[in-house]
Structure formats: C-alpha cells, structure tokens
C-alpha positions in Angstrom: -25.8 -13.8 73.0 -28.7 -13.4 70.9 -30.0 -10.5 73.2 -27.1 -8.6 71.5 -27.6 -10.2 68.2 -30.9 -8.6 68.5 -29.7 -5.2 69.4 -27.1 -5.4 66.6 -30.1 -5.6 64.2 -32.4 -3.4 66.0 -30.0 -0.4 65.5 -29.1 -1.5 61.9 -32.7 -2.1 60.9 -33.1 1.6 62.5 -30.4 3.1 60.3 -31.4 1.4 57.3 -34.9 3.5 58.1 -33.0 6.9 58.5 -30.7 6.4 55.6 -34.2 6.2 53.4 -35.6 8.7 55.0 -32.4 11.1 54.4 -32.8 9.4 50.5 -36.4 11.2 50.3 -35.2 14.5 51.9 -32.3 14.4 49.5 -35.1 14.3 46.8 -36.4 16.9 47.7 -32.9 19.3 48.0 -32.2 20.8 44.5 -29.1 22.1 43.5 -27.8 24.3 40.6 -25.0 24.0 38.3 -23.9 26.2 35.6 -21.1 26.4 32.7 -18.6 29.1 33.0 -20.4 31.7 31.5 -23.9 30.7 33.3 -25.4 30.1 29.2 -26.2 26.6 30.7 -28.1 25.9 34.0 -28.7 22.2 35.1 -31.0 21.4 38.3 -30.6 18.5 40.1 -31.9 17.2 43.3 -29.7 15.8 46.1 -29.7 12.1 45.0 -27.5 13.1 41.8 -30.8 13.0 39.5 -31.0 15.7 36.7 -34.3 17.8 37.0 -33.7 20.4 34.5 -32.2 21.7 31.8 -31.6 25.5 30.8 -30.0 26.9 27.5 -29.6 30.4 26.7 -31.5 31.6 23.4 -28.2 32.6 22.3 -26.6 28.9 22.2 -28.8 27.6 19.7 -26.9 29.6 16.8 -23.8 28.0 18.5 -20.5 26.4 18.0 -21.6 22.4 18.7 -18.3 21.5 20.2 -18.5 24.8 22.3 -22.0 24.0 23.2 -21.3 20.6 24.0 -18.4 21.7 26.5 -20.5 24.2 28.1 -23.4 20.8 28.9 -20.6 18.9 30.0 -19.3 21.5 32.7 -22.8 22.7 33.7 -23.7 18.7 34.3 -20.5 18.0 36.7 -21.3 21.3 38.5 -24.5 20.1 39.5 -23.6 16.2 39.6 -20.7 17.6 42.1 -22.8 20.5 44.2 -25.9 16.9 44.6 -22.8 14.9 45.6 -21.5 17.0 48.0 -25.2 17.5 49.4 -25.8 13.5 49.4 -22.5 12.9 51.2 -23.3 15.7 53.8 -26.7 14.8 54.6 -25.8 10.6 54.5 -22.9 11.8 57.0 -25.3 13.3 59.2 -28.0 11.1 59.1 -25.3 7.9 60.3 -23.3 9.7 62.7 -25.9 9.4 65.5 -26.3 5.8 64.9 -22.8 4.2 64.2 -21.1 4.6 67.6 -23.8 2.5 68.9 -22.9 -0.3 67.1 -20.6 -2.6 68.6 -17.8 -4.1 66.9 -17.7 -1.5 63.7 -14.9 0.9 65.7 -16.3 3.7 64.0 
C-alpha cells in the first residue's frame, strides 16, 4: 500500500516540478495586444504579467474616454492572447503526467 502511496507522490511531486518549470518558460513567452486601431500596444509575457506599455504620439492630444477605451481593449487583447498561451503550454506540460496517475480518470 504505501509502495503506491509513494508512487502517487512521486509522479505528483514530478508534475508539481514541470508545472514550475512551464511557469518560467511562460515568463519568458511575450505576447502582444493592441486596440483596434493598433494606437495602443501592450506586451505581456505568458503568465498574464504586463511588460509594456505603447501609446501613439497622437493619443496624448486625445479624447480621455476614447483613450481610456482604447487601454482597456489593448490590455484584454494581450491578457487573452497570455491566457490562451498559459492554458496551452499548462495543457501540455500535464498531459504527459496525468494518465499515470491512478485514481484521477483523467
């Protein structure tokens, strides 16, 4: 019994290490996302952490309302594109170790 006990937390100590090593990849993955008219270009990296910030020139002699629409959809691009990258990399990093674990039907 505690032979498999052991293997049980063998393989989940062993994901646990491939989830944080997909976490420090994911750092190092940027993404780009943009407002409608590209006037607003935020970077962020794969674990949903905003890296940069670009404005056009233009924008500073700007509606505020507009400009402040134009942040918000340039942020949820890129928040979305890191998610999607996250989820993707998370989903390939665990599918080689779930079916080995007993019991989770996966």
């Amino acid at each position: 019994m505690f032979g498999k006990m052991g293997d049980m937390v063998g393989k989940l100590n062993e994901m646990k290490k491939q989830v944080e090593e997909t976490k420090a990849r994911l750092a190092s993955i940027t993404v780009e996302g943009s407002s409608a008219q590209g006037m607003i270009k935020v970077k962020a990296n794969g674990n949903r952490e905003i890296l940069n910030v670009e404005i056009h020139q233009e924008l500073f002699h700007a509606d505020r309302e507009e400009v402040q629409d134009m942040l918000v959809l340039a942020f949820n691009d890129a928040l979305t594109k890191a998610k999607n990258t996250e989820e993707s990399e998370m989903k390939g990093a665990a599918s080689g170790m779930l079916p080995n674990i007993p019991g989770l039907g996966l």
